[in-house]
C-alpha positions as YAML, in Angstrom:
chain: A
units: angstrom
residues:
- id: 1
  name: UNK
  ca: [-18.92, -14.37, 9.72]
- id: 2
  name: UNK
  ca: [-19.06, -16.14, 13.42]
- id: 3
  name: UNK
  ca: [-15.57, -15.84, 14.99]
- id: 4
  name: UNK
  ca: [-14.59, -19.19, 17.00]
- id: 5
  name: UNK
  ca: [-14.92, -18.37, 20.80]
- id: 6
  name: UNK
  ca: [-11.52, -17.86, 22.46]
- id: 7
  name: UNK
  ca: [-8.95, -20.45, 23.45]
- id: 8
  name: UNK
  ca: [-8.75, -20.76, 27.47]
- id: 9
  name: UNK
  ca: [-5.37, -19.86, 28.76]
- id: 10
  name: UNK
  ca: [-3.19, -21.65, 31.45]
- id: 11
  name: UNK
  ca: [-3.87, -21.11, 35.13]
- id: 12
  name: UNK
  ca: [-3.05, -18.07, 36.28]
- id: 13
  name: UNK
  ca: [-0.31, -19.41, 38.89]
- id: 14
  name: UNK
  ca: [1.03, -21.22, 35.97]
- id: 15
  name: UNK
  ca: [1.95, -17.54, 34.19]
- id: 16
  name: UNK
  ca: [5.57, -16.08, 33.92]
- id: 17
  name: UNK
  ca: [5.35, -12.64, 34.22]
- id: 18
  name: UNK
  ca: [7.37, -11.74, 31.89]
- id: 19
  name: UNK
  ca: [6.83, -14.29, 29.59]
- id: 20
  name: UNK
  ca: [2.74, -14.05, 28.16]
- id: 21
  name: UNK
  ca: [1.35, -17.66, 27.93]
- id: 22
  name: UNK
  ca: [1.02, -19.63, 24.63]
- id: 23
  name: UNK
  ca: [-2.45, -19.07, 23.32]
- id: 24
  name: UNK
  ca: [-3.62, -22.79, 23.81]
- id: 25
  name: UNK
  ca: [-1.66, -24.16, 26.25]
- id: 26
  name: UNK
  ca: [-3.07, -27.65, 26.74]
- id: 27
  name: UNK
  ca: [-3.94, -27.35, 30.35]
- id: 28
  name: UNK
  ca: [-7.93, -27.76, 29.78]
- id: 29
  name: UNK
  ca: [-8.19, -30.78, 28.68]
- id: 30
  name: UNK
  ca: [-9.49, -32.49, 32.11]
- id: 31
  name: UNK
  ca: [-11.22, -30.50, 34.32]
- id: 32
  name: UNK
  ca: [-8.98, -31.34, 36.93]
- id: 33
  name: UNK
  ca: [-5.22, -31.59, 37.37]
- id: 34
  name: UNK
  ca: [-4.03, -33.99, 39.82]
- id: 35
  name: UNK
  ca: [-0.64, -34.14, 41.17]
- id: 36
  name: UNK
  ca: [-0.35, -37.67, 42.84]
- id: 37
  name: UNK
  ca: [-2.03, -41.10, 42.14]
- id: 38
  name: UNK
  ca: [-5.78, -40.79, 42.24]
- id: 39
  name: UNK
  ca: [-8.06, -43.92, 42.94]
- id: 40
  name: UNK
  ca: [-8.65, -44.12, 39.50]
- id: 41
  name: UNK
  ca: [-4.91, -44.69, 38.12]
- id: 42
  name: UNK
  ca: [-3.91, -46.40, 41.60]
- id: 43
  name: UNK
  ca: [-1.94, -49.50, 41.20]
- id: 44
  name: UNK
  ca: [-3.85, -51.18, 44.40]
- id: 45
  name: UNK
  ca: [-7.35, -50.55, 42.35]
- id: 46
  name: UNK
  ca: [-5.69, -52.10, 38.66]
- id: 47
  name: UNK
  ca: [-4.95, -55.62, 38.51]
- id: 48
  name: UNK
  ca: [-2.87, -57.05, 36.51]
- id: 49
  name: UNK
  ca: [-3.84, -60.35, 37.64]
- id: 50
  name: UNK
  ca: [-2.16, -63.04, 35.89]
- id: 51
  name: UNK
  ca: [0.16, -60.96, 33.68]
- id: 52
  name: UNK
  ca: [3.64, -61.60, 32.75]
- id: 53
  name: UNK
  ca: [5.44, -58.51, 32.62]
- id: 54
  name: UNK
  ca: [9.11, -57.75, 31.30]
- id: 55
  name: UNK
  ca: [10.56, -53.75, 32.20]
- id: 56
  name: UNK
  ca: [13.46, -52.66, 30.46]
- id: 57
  name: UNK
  ca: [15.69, -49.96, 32.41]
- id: 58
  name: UNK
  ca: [14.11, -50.98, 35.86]
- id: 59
  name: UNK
  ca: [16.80, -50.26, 38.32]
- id: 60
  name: UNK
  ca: [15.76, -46.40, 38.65]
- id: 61
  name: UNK
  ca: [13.53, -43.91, 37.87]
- id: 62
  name: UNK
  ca: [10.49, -44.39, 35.55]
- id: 63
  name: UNK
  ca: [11.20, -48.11, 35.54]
- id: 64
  name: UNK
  ca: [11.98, -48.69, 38.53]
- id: 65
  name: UNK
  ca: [8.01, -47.05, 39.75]
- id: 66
  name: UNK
  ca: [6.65, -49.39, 37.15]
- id: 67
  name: UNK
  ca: [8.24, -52.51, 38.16]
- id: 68
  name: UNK
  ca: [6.82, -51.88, 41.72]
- id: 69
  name: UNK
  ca: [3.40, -50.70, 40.31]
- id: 70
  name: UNK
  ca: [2.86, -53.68, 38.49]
- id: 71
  name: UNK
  ca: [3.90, -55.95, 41.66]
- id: 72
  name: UNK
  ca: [0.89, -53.72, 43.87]
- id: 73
  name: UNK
  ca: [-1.70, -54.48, 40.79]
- id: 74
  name: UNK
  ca: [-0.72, -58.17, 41.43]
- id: 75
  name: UNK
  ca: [1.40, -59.11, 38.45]
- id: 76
  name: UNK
  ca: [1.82, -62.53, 38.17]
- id: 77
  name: UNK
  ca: [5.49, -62.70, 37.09]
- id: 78
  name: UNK
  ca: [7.92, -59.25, 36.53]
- id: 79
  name: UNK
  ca: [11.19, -59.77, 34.94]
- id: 80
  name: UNK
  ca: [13.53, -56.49, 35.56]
- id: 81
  name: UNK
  ca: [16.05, -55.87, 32.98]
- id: 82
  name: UNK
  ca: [19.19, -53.69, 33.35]
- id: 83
  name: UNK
  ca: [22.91, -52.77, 33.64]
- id: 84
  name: UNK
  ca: [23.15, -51.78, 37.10]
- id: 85
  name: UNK
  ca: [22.18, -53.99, 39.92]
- id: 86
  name: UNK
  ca: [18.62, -55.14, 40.65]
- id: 87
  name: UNK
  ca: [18.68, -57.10, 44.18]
- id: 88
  name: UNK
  ca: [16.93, -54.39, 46.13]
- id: 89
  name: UNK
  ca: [14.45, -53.78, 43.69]
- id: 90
  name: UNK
  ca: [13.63, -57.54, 43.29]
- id: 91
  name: UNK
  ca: [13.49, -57.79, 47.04]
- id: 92
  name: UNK
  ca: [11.39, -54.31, 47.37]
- id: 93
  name: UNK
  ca: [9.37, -56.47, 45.37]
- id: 94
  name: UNK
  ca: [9.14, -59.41, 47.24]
- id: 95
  name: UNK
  ca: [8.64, -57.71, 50.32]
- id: 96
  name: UNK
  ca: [5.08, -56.54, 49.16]
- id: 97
  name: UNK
  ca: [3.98, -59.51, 50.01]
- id: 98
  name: UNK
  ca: [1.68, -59.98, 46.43]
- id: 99
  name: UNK
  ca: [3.42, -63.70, 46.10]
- id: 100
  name: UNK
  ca: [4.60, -62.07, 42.84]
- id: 101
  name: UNK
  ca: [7.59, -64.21, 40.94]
- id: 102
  name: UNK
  ca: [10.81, -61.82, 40.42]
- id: 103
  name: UNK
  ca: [13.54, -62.37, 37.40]
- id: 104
  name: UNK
  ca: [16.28, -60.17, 37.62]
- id: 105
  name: UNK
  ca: [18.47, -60.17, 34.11]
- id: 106
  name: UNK
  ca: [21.67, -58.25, 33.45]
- id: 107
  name: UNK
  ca: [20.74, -56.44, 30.30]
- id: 108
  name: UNK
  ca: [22.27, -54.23, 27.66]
- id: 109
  name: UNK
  ca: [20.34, -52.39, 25.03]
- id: 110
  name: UNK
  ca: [23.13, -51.35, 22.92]
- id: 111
  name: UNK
  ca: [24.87, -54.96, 23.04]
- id: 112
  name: UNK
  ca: [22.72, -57.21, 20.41]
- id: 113
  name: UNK
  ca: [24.69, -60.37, 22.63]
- id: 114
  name: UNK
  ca: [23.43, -59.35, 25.36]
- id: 115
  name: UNK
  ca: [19.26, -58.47, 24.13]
- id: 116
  name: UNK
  ca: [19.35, -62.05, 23.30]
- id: 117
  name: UNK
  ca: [20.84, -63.44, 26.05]
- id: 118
  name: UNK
  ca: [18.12, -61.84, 28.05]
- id: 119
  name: UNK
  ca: [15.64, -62.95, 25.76]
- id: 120
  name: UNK
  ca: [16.34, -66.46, 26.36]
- id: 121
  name: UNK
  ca: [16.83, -66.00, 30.40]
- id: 122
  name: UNK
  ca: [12.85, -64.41, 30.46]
- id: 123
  name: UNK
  ca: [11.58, -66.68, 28.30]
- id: 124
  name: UNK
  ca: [12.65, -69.96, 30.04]
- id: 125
  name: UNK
  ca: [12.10, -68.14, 33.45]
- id: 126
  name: UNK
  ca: [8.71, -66.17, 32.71]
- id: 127
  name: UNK
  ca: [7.29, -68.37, 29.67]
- id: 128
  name: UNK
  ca: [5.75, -65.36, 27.95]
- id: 129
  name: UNK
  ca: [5.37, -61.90, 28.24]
- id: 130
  name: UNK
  ca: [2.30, -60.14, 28.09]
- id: 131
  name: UNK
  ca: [3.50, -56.51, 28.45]
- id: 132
  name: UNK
  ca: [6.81, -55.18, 27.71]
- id: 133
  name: UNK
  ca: [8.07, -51.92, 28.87]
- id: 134
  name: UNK
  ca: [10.91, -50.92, 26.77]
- id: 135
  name: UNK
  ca: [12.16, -48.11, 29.22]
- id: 136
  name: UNK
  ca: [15.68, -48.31, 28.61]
- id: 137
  name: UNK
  ca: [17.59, -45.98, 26.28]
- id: 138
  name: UNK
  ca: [20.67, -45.69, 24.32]
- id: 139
  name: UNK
  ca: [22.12, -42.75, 22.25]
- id: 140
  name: UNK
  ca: [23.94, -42.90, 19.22]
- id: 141
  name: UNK
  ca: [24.57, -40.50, 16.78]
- id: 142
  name: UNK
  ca: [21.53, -39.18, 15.36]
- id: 143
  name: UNK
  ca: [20.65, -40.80, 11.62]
- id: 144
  name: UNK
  ca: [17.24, -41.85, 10.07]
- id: 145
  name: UNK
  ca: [15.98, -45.23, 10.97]
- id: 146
  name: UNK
  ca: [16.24, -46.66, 7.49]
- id: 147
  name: UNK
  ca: [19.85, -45.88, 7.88]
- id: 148
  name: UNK
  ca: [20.68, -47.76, 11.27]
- id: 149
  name: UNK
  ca: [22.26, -50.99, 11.62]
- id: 150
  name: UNK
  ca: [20.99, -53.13, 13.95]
- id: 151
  name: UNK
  ca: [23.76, -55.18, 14.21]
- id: 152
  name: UNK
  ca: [25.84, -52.31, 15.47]
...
């Protein structure tokens, strides 16, 4: 009987030393680990050309680095969703210079009056959407999804 060869570990700067590393750790799946934006993944070498884009959660964070990644690949149109305020972001935007067309709508997840309120602002401002990014989150008591209620 052939035994399988062994499974690579982590990088060794990656080890605790008192803690041994999992067996297969996931960290050879590439070659090479990058850290930053390489040429490949850069926003300024995508394009997204033409596309109508709509971010949920887009005033911070993850969102927030999408929203502006898709005005550097040239989005045609971004509409930025949220409950906090998105003027700076819109203008951040702007400011890039990529002539790309800004929609700012107050937005609530977890109010069903207010989903379809901003469904009917992006619509009649964007026309269509082409990729949504549904980056903004709400908690609720935990229950299976067969057992949620949509209308609150």
């Amino acid at each position: 009987m052939v035994s399988p060869p062994p499974l690579p570990s982590a990088p060794s700067h990656l080890h605790h030393p008192l803690i041994p590393p999992p067996r297969n750790p996931g960290f050879t799946f590439t070659p090479t680990l990058h850290h930053d934006t390489y040429p490949l993944i850069s926003p300024s070498s995508s394009s997204a050309a033409g596309l109508h884009i709509f971010i949920t959660g887009a005033s911070k964070g993850i969102g927030r680095a999408t929203a502006l990644s898709y005005a550097k690949a040239g989005a045609a149109a971004i509409g930025l969703g949220a409950r906090s305020d998105l003027e700076n972001l819109a203008e951040e935007i702007r400011q890039l210079g990529t002539g790309t067309k800004v929609v700012c709508v107050k937005l609530d997840v977890s109010d069903r009056a207010s989903v379809e309120a901003a469904a009917g602002v992006v619509k009649g401002e964007l026309g269509w959407v082409d990729v949504l990014v549904n980056n903004a989150r709400y908690l609720e008591e935990f229950r299976a999804i067969g057992e949620s209620d949509p209308e609150g």
